[in-house]
C-alpha positions as CSV (number, residue, x, y, z in Angstrom):
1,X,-28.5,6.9,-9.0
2,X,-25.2,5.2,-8.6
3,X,-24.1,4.0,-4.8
4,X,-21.9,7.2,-3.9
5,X,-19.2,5.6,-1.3
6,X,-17.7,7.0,1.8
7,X,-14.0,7.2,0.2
8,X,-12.7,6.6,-3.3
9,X,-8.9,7.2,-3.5
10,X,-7.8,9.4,-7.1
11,X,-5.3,7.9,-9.0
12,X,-5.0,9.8,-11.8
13,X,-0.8,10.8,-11.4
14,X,2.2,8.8,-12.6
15,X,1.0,5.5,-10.3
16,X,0.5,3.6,-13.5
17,X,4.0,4.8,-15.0
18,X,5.7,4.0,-11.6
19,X,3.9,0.3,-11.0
20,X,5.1,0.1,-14.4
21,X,8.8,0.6,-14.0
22,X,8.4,-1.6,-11.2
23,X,7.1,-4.3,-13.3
24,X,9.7,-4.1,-15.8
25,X,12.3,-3.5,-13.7
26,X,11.5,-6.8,-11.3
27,X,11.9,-4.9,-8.5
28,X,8.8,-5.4,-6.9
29,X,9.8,-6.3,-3.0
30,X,10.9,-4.1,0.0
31,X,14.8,-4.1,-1.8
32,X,13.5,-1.7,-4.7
33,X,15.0,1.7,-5.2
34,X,11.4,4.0,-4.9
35,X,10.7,2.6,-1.0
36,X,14.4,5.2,-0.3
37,X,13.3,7.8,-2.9
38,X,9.4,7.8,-0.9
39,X,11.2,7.8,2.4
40,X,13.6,10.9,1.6
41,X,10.9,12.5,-0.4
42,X,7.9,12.8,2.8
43,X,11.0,13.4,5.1
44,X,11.7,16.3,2.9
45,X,8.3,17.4,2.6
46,X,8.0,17.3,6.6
47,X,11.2,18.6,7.5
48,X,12.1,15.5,9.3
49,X,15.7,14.2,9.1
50,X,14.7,10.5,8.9
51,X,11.6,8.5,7.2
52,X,10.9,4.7,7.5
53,X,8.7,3.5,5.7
54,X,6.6,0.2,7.0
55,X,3.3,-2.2,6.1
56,X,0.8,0.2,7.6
57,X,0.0,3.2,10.3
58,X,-0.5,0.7,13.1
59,X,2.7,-1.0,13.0
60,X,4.5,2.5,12.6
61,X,2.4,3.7,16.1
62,X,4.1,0.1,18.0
63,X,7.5,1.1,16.0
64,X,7.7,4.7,17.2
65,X,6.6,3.6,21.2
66,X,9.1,0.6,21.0
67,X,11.7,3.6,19.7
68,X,11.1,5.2,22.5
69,X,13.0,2.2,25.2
70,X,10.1,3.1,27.8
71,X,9.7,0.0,30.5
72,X,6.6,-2.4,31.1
73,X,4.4,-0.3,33.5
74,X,5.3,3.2,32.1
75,X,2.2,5.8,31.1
76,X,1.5,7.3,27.9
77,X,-1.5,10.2,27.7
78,X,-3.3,10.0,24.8
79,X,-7.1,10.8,23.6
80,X,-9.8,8.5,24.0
81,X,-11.6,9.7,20.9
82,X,-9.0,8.1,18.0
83,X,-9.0,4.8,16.2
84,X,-7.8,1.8,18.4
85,X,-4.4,1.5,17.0
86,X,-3.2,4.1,19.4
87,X,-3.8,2.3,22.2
88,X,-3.5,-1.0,20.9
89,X,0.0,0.2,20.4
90,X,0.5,1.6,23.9
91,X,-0.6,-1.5,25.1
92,X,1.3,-3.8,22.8
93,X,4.3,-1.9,24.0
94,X,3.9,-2.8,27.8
95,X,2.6,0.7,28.6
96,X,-0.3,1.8,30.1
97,X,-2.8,3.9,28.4
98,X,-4.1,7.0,30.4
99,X,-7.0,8.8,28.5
100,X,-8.2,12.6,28.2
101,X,-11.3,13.7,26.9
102,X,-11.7,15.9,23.4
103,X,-12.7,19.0,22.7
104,X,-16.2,19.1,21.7
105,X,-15.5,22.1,18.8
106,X,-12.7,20.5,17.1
107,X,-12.7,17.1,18.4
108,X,-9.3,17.0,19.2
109,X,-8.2,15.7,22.7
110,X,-8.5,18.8,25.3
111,X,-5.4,20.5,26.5
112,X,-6.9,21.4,29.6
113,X,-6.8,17.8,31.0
114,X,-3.8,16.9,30.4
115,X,-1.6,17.8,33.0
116,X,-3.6,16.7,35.5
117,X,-3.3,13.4,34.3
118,X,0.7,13.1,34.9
119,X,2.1,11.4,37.5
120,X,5.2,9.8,38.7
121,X,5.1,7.2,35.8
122,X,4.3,9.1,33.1
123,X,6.9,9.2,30.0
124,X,5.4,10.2,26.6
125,X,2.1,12.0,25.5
126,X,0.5,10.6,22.2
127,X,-1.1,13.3,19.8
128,X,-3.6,12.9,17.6
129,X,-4.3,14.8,15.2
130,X,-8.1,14.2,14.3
131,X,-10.3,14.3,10.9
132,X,-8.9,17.7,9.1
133,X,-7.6,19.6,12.0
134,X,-4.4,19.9,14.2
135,X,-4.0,19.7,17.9
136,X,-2.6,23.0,19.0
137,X,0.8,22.2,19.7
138,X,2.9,24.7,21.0
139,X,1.3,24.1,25.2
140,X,1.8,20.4,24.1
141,X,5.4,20.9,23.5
142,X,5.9,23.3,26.6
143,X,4.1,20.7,28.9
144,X,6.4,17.8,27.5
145,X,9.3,20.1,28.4
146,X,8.0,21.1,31.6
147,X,7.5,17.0,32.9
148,X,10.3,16.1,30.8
149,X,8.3,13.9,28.6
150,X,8.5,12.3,24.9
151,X,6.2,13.4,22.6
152,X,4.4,10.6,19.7
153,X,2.9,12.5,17.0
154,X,0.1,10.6,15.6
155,X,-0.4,12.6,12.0
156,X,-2.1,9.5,10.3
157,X,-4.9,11.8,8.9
158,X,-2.9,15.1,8.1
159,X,-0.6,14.8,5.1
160,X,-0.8,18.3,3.8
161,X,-1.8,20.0,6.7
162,X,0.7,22.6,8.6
163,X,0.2,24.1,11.9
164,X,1.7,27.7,12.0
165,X,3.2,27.2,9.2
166,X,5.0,24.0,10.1
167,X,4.4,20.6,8.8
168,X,2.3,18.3,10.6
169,X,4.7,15.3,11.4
170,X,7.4,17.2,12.2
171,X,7.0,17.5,15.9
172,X,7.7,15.3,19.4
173,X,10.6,13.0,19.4
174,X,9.0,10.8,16.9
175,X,5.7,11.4,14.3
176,X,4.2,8.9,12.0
177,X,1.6,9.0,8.9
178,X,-0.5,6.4,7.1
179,X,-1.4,5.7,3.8
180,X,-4.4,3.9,3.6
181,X,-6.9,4.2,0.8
182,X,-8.7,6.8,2.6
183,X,-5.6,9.3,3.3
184,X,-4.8,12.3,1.0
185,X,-1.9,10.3,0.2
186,X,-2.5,6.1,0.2
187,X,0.0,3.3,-1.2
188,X,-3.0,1.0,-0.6
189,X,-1.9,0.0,2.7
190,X,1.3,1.4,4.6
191,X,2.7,4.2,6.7
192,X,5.4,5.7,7.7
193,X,7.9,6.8,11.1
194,X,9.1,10.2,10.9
195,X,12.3,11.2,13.3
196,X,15.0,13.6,13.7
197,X,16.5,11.4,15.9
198,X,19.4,8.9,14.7
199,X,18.8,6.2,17.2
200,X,15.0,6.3,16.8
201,X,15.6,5.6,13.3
202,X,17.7,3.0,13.1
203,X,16.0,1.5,15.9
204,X,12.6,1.4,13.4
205,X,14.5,-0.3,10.2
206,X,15.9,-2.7,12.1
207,X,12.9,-3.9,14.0
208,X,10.8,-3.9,10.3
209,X,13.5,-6.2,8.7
210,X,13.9,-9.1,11.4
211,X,16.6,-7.2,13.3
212,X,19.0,-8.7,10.4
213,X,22.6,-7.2,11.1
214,X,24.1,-5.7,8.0
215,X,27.6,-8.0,8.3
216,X,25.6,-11.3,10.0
217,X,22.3,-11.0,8.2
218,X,20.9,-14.4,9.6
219,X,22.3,-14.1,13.6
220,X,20.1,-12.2,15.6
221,X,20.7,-10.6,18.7
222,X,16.8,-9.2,18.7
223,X,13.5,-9.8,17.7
224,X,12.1,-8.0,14.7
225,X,9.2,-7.9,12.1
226,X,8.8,-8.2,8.9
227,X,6.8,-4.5,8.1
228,X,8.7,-3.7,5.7
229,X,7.1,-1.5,2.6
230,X,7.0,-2.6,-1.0
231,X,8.4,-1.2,-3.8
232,X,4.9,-1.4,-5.3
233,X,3.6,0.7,-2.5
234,X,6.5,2.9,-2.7
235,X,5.9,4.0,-6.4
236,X,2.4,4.6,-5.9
237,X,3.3,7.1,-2.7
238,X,5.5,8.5,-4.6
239,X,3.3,9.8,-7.3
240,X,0.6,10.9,-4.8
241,X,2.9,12.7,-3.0
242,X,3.5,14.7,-6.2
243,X,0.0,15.9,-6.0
244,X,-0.3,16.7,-2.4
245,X,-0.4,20.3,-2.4
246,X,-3.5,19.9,-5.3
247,X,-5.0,17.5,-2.9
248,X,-5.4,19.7,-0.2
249,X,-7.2,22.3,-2.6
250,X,-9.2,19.9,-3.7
251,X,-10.5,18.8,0.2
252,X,-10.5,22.2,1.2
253,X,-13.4,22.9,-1.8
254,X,-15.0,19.9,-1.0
255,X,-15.7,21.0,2.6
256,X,-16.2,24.5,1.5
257,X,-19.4,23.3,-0.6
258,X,-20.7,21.1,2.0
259,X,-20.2,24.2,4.4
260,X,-22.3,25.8,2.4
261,X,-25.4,23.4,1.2
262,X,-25.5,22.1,5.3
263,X,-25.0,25.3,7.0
264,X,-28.5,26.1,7.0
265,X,-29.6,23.1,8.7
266,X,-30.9,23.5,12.4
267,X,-29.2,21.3,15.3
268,X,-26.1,20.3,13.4
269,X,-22.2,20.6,14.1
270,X,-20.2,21.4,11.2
271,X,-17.1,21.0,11.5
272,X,-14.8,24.1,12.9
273,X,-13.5,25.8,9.0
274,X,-10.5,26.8,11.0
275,X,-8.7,27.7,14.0
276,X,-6.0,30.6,15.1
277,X,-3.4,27.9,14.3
278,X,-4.6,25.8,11.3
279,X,-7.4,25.6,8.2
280,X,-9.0,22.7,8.1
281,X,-8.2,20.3,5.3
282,X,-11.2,17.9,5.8
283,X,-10.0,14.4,5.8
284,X,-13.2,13.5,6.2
285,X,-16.1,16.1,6.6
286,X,-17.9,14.7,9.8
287,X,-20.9,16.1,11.6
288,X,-22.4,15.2,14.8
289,X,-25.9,15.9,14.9
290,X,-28.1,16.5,17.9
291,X,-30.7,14.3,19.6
292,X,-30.6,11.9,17.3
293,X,-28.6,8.7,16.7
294,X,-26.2,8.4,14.3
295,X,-26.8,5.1,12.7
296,X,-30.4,5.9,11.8
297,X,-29.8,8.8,10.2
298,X,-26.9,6.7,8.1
299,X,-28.6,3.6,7.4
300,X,-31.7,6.1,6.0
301,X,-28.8,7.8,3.8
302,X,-27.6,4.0,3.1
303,X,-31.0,2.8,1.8
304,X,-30.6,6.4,-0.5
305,X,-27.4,5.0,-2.1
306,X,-25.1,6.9,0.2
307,X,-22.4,5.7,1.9
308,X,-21.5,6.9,5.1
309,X,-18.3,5.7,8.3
310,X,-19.2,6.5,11.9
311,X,-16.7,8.5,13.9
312,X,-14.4,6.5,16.2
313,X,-15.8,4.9,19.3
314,X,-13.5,5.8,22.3
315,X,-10.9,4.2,23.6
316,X,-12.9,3.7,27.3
317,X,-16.1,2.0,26.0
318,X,-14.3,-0.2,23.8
319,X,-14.8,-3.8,25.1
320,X,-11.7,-5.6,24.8
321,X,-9.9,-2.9,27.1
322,X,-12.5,-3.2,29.2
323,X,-12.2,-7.4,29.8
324,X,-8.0,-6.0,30.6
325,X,-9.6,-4.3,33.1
326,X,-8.6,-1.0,31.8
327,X,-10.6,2.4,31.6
328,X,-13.4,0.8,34.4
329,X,-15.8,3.0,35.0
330,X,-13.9,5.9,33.3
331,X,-16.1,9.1,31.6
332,X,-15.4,10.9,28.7
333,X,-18.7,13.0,28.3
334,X,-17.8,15.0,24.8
335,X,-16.3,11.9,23.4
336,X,-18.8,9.6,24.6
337,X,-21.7,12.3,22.9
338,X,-19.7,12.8,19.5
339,X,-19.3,9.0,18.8
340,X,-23.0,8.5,19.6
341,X,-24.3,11.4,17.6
342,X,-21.1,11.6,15.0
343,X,-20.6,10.4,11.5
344,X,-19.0,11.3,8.8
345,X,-20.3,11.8,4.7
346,X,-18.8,10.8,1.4
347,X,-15.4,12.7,1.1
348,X,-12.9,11.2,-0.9
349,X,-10.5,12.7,-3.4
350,X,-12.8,11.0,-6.3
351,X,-15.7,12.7,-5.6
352,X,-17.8,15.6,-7.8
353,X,-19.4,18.5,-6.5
354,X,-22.9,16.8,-8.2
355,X,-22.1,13.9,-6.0
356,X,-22.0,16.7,-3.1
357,X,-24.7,18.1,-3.5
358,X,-27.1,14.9,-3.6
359,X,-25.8,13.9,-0.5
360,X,-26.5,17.2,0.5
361,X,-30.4,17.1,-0.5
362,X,-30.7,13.8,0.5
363,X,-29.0,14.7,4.5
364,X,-31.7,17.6,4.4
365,X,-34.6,15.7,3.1
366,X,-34.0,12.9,6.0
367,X,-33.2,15.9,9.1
368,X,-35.9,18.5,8.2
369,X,-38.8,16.6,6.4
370,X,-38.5,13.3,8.3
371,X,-37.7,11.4,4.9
């Protein structure tokens, strides 16, 4: 059997026809027309007035919280269970992380907590939309009002996805997306600020091109970046974009058959198929299992020829926020359990349904007869 990996990224659309225009063209840098058409094209598909498009998720996270003109010292609220760029971001910013827990059924971060966690300082509250499904984000929305706060949506996993009929990345004051390999949509690497706001946007192409000024290109009155996106990049977003909506069918069967080959396995969480709000779309189909760790049960399925991606170790535990001094002796039981217990199976856009079913066999024959 051939080594099934974690993600493989389809690319079976116009990406060669596009690369190729780009080729023949010679417009192959940031200055080439599809990086414009990809921006107006998500923006549409969002409902968002403005798209910039930038090098990666990470750098559009430390874009949108520099957007936002909070000071050094200032509070943001965001989950502990997410990938570190979050808070790197925060912290790269000046600001100071403060953390909530996540709810242990759809393993986003839990509303409940958050308003306790507000105080004087407090500015902006960072969502994150995690693995397939959305935070619920209308008592987001009313609590930002309420404390008169900025809201940074995080929708790096969640191109397709809608809450109540709305897109994900079209809410808060400022919303980005990534792109990476692993996404429903990937340029290889990139991602991408979404606004309605005119100021936050020009604020964001600005800082990703060295601050150059449109009539003094080489004097510069700021500091900027180079994050710009390339046309490259562009043309291949471009033509996944194109397939989204398939895409989404296509995850949405994926973890429909695992649904149904795992369900009948004893002390395992699946993940939730949907809420009141949202269906999940599966960016990855993750499952935390119970009373026994993680990484034995994947470096079994590893030895099987199966790949497999632990979930994201939180924010509190993770040691170089810890030597800042941050998050000391701070507890986040659900999160702490679910990155402990929590991993996630092959689930890219490239894989078969006979690929989905040997993992399948293989998960069972390692849980239930000790393989």
């Amino acid at each position: 059997m051939s080594f099934i990996p974690v993600n493989e990224p389809l690319l079976n659309g116009n990406e060669k026809k596009y690369l190729l225009e780009c080729i023949d063209t010679g417009w192959i840098s940031s200055e080439g027309p599809f990086v414009e058409k990809f921006e107006e094209q998500m923006s549409t598909r969002v409902n968002r007035k403005h798209g910039v498009a930038v090098s990666n998720g990470t750098v559009a996270l430390e874009l949108a919280i520099s957007s936002l003109n909070l000071e050094s010292g200032d509070e943001i609220i965001a989950p502990t269970f997410t990938i570190i760029s979050c808070v790197a971001a925060i912290v790269r910013n000046g600001c100071v992380p403060v953390l909530v827990d996540c709810n242990p059924t759809t393993w986003n971060m839990d509303l409940s907590q958050i308003e306790e966690k507000i105080t004087p300082k407090t500015r902006a509250i960072m969502i994150v939309h995690i693995y397939g499904l959305p935070v619920d984000m209308d008592p987001i929305l009313s609590l930002a009002k309420k404390h008169n706060l900025k809201v940074i949506e995080d929708a790096a996993e969640m191109h397709g996805q809608l809450y109540k009929g709305k897109p994900c990345g079209s809410f808060g004051d400022v919303s980005i997306f990534s792109f990476y390999p692993n996404k429903h949509i990937t340029t290889g690497e990139g991602g991408m600020v979404m606004t309605d706001d005119d100021y936050i946007a020009n604020h964001c192409r600005s800082k990703r091109n060295l601050c150059f000024q449109p009539k003094r290109r080489f004097i510069h009155e700021e500091l900027g970046f180079n994050y710009r996106m390339t046309n490259l990049q562009a043309a291949i977003g471009i033509a996944q974009l194109e397939q989204l909506d398939q895409f989404v069918l296509l995850k949405r069967k994926l973890g429909g058959l695992y649904t149904q080959l795992l369900s009948d396995l004893p002390n395992i969480q699946l993940p939730l198929p949907k809420t009141d709000y949202a269906e999940n779309i599966y960016w990855v189909f993750g499952i935390v299992l119970n009373n026994i760790n993680a990484e034995t049960v994947m470096e079994m399925l590893h030895q099987r020829g199966i790949g497999t991606r632990p979930f994201f170790w939180p924010m509190h535990k993770q040691p170089v926020f810890n030597k800042m001094g941050l998050f000391l002796d701070e507890e986040y039981p659900v999160s702490e359990k679910i990155s402990n217990y929590g991993f996630y199976l092959p689930s890219g856009l490239s894989i078969t349904p006979t690929q989905i079913e040997i993992v399948a066999e293989n998960l069972k024959a390692i849980l239930m007869e000790g393989k």
